[in-house]
C-alpha positions as semicolon CSV with decimal commas, in nm:
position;residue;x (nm);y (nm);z (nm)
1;X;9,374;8,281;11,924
2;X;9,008;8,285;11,864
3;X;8,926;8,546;12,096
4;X;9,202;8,757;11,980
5;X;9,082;8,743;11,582
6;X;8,756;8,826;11,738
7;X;8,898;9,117;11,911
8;X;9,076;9,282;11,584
9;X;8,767;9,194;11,406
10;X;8,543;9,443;11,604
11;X;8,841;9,687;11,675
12;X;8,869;9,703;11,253
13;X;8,498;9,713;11,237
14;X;8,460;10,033;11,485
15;X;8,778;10,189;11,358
16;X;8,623;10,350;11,017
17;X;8,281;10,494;11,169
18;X;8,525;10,672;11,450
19;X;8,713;10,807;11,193
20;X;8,412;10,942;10,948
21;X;8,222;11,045;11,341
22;X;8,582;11,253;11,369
23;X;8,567;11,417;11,071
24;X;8,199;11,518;11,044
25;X;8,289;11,650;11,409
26;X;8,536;11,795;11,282
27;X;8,300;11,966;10,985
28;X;8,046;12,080;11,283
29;X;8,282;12,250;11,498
30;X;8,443;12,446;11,236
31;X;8,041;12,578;11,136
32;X;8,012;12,641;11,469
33;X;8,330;12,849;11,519
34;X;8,249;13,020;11,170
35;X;7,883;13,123;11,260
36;X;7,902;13,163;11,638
37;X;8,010;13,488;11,879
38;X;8,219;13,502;12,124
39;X;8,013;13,703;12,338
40;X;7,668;13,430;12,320
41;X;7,726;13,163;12,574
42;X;7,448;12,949;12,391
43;X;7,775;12,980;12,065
44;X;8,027;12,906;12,303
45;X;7,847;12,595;12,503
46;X;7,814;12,514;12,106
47;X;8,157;12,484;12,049
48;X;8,275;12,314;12,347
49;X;8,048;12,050;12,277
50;X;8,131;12,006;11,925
51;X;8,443;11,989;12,026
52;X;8,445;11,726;12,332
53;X;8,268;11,493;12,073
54;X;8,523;11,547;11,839
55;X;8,848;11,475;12,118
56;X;8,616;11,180;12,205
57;X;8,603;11,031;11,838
58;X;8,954;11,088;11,781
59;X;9,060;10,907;12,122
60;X;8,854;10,628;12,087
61;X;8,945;10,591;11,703
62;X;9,303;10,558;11,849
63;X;9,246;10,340;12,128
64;X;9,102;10,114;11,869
65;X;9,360;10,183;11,569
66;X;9,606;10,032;11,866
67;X;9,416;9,750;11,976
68;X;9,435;9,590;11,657
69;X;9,812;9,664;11,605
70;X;9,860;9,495;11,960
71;X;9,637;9,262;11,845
72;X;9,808;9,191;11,494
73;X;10,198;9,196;11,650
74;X;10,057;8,914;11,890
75;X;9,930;8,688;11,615
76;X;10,307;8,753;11,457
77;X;10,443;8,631;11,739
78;X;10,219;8,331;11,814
79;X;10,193;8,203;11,461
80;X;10,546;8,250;11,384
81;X;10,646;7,923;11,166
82;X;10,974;7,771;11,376
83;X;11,306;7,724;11,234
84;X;11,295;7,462;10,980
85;X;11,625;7,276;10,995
86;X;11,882;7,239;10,727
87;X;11,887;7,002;10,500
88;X;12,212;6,716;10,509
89;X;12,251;6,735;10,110
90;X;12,634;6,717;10,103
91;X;12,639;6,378;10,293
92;X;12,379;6,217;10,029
93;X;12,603;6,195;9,769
């Protein structure tokens, strides 16, 4: 149980830098769409890098958005109180 808080703790740690990485990525290839020409393959290599970085930021923000849901449903299950049992009050008077 340890290990698994430890998990979600990192996964909820990385999470928010992926997602501001994705959107400045996101910023950078739309400046380099905006400014660049089709025609200059030093524009296009441009893009294409921009926007690997940015499919890689988004991917691993999932990856890690679903880590700690996994993560979290697990800790449901395994801490789950059990069924407390009824109490006898009609046969106590």
């Amino acid at each position: 149980m340890t290990f698994l808080i430890a998990v979600m703790s990192f996964a909820n740690f990385v999470f928010y830098p992926l997602v501001i990485g994705t959107i400045i990525a996101v910023i950078i290839e739309q400046i380099f769409r905006a400014t660049g020409d089709e025609d200059d393959p030093k524009a296009v290599r441009n893009v294409v890098l921009s926007m690997g970085i940015r499919k890689y930021l988004y991917r691993q923000a999932w990856l890690f958005n679903i880590i700690w849901f996994v993560g979290y449903a697990i800790l449901l299950v395994v801490l789950r109180p059990g069924q407390q049992p009824m109490p006898d009050m009609i046969w106590q008077g």
